[in-house]
C-alpha positions in Angstrom: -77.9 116.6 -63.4 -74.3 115.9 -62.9 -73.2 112.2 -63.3 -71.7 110.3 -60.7 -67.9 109.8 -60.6 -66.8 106.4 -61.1 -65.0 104.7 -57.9 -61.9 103.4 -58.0 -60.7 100.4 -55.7 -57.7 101.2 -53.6 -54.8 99.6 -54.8 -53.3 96.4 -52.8 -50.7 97.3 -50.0 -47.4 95.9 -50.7 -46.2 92.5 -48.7 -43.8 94.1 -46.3 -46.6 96.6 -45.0 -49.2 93.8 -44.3 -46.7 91.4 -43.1 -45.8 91.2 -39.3 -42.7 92.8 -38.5 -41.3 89.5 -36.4 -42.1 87.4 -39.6 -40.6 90.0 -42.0 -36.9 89.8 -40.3 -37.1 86.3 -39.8 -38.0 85.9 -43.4 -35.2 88.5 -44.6 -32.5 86.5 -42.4 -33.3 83.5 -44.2 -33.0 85.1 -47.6 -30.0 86.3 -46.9 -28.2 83.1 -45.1 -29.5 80.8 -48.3 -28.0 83.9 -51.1 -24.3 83.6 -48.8 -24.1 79.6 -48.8 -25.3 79.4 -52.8 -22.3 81.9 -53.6 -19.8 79.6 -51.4 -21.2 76.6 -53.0 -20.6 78.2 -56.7 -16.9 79.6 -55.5 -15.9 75.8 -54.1 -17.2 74.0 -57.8 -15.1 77.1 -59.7 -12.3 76.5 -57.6 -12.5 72.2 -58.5 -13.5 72.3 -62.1 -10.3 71.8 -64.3 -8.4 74.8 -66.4 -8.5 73.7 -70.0 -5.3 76.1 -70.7 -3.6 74.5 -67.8 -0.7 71.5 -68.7 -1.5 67.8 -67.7 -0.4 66.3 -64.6 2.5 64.9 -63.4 2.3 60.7 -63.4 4.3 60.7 -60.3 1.0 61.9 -58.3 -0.4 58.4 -59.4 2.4 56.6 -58.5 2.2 58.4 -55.2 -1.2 57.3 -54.7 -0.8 53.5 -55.5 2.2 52.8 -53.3 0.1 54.8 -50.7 -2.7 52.2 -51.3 -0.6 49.1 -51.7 0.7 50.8 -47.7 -2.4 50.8 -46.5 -3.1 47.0 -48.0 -0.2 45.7 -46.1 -0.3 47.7 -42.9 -4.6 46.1 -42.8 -2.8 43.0 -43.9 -0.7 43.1 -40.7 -3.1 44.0 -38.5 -5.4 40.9 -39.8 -2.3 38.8 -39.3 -2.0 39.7 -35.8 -6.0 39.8 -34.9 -5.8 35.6 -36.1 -2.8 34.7 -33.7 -4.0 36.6 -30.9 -7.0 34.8 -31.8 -5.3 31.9 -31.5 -3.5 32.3 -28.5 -6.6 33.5 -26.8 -8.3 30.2 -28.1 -5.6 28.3 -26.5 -5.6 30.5 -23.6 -9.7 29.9 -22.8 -9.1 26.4 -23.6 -6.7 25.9 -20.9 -8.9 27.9 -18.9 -12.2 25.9 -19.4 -9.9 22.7 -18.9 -8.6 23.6 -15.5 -12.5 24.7 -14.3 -13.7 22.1 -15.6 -11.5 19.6 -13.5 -11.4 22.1 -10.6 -15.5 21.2 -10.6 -14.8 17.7 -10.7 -12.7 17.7 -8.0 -15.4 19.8 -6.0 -17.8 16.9 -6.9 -15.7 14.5 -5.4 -15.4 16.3 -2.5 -19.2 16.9 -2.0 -20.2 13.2 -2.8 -17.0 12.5 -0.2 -19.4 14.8 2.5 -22.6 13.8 1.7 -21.5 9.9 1.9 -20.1 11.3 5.6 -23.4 13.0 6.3 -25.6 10.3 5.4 -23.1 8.2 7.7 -23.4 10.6 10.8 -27.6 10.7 10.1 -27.7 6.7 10.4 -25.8 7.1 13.6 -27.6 9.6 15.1 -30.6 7.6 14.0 -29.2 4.7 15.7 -28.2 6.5 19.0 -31.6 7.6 19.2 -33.3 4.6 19.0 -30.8 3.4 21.6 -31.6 5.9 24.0 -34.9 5.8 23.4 -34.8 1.7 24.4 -32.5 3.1 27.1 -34.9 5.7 28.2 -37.5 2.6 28.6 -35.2 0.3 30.3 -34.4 3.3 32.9 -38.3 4.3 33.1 -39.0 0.5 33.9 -35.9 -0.4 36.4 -37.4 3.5 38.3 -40.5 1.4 38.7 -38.9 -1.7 40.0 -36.9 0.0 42.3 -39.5 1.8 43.7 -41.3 -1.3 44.3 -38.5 -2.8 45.9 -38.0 0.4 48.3 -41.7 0.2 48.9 -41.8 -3.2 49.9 -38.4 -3.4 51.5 -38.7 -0.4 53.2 -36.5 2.3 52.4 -39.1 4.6 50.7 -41.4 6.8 53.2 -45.0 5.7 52.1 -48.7 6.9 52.7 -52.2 5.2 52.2 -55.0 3.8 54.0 -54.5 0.6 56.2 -54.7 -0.9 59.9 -53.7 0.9 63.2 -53.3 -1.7 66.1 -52.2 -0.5 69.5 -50.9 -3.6 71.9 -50.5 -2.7 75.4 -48.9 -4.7 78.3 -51.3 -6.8 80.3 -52.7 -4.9 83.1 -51.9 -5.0 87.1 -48.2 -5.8 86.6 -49.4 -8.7 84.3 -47.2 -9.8 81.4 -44.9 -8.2 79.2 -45.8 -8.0 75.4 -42.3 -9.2 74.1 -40.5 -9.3 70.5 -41.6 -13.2 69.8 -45.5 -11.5 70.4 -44.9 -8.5 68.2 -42.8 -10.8 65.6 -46.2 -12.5 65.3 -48.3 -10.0 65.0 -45.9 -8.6 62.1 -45.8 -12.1 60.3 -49.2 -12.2 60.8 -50.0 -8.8 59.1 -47.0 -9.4 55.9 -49.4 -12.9 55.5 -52.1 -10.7 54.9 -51.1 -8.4 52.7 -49.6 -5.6 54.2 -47.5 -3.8 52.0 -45.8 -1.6 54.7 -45.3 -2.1 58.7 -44.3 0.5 61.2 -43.9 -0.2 65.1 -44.0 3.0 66.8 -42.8 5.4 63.6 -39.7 2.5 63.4 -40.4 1.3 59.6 -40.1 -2.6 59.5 -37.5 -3.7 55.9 -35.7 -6.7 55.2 -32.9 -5.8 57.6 -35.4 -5.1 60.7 -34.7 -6.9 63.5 -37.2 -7.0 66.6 -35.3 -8.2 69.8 -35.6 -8.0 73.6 -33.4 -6.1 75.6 -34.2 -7.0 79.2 -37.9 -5.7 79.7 -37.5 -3.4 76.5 -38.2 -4.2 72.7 -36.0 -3.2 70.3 -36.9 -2.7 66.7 -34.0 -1.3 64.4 -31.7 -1.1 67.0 -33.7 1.9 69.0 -35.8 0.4 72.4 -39.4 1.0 72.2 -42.3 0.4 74.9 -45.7 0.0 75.1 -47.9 0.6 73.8 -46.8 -0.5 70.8 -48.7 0.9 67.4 -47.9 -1.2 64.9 -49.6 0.8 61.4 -50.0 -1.8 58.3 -50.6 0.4 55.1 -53.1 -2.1 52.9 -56.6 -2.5 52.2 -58.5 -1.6 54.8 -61.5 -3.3 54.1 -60.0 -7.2 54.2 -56.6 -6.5 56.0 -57.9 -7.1 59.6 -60.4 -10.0 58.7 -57.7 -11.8 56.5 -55.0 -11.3 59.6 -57.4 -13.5 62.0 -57.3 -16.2 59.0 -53.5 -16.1 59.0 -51.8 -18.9 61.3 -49.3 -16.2 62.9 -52.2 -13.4 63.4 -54.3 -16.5 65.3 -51.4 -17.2 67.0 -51.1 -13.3 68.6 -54.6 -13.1 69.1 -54.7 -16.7 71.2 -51.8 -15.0 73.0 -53.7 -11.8 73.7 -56.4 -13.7 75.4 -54.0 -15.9 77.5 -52.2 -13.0 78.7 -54.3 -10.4 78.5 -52.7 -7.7 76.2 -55.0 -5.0 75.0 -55.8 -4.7 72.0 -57.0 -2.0 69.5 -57.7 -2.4 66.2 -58.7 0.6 63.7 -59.3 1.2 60.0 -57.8 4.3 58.5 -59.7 4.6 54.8 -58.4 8.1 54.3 -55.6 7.9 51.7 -53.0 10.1 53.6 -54.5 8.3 57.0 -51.6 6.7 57.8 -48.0 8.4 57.2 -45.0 6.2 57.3 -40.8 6.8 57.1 -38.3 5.1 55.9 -36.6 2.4 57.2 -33.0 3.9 58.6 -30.2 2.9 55.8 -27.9 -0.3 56.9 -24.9 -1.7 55.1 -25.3 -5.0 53.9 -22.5 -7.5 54.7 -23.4 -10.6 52.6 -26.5 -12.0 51.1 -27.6 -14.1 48.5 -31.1 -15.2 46.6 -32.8 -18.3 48.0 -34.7 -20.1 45.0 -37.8 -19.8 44.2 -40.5 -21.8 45.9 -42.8 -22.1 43.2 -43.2 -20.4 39.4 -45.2 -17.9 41.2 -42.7 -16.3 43.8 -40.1 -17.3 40.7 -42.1 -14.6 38.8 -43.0 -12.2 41.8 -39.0 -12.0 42.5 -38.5 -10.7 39.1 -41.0 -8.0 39.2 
């Protein structure tokens, strides 16, 4: 029976067969670069260390080198020198600097108080003007009033409302005449009882109206009119023709009526816009002047 041979283990490969080829050269390279700087490194401390056969050195090399430091001492010296007075001067400089800013804000202060004093002046006057107009505004509003009142009553404002219509008509069968003393009292008669506007056949009745004869014809304003006559009374419809009766001129043209015989109409217009009446033609004024008052009342009815 033959015995079995005894097995050897393989021997180990060597590094550069089971390295990888890309790690290998990059390993190699660096080998290499470190071997070539440690031989430049020993070569540059050969070259610096000292030959022990060689003679000493001259002492003018040391004299060299302190005058070339005691140069470099005075030429930092100088420059130190100079850096402190341009210090300086630039110290002076920014002080003269922050001097003049400082007084040019100053002077800007001034001036801005100078404004806002000016400013504060112009807002009291505007405040002031304001209030002026606004009294103004209230004087105006209440004088518009008043002189619409005035052109109401006197006439020279065309007005609308309810009121009277009367329609007076000459007596008949060549009878009598209505004439301007009749329709004078009539119109007193009507102002008595509160009437604030009169018209006699569209001719609107003011302070200036005059109501004449002219032969057989009336004339009211200056323009003939016959009859009938419609005299329209804006008021209250209601107590205008019961409180002309109570009047002692509206007696006094109804006692005529029945002496003579006018006709007579009388109708109430309730409608607001019933009764439509113009204003009085314009008329310069010549001269006039303000009787007194007959009592506080009229003093205080003149006024408004």
């Amino acid at each position: 029976m033959s015995r079995p041979y005894p097995v050897v283990p393989p021997a180990p490969l060597p590094a550069r067969v089971t390295t990888p080829l890309l790690t290998l050269i990059t390993q190699q390279s660096l080998d290499e670069d470190y071997l070539h700087a440690a031989e430049r490194r020993a070569a540059r401390a050969a070259a610096a260390a000292p030959d022990p056969q060689a003679p000493p050195a001259d002492d003018g090399a040391g004299g060299s080198r302190h005058l070339q430091a005691a140069a470099v001492l005075a030429l930092f010296g100088l420059l130190l020198m100079t850096a402190v007075i341009q210090t300086a001067r630039n110290a002076d400089s920014t002080a003269a600097g922050r001097a003049t800013l400082i007084s040019r804000i100053d002077d800007q202060r001034r001036v801005l108080a100078r404004e806002q004093e000016r400013i504060q002046r112009d807002q009291d006057a505007a405040a002031s003007a304001t209030d002026e107009l606004t009294t103004l505004r209230g004087e105006a509003a209440t004088a518009q009033g008043r002189l619409r009142r005035l052109q109401v009553r006197t006439g020279y404002l065309p007005v609308a409302g309810p009121g009277v219509r009367l329609t007076v008509r000459d007596a008949p069968d060549d009878g009598e005449l209505v004439r301007d003393t009749d329709l004078r009292r009539l119109v007193d008669g009507l102002w008595e009882a509160g009437a604030e506007a009169i018209a006699i056949n569209g001719q609107r009745l003011s302070v200036l109206s005059a109501i004449r004869n002219s032969g057989q014809v009336v004339n009211v304003n200056y323009q003939p009119l016959r009859a009938p006559y419609v005299v329209s009374a804006i008021g209250d419809p209601k107590r205008l023709q019961a409180d002309l009766l109570d009047t002692e001129s509206g007696a006094a043209f109804i006692g005529l009526t029945d002496q003579y015989g006018f006709g007579l109409t009388m109708q109430n217009v309730d409608d607001d816009t019933g009764l439509r009446l113009p204003a009085a033609p314009a008329r310069t004024l010549r001269w006039a002047r303000q009787a007194p008052p007959s009592s506080p009342a009229a003093a205080e009815e003149s006024r408004s």
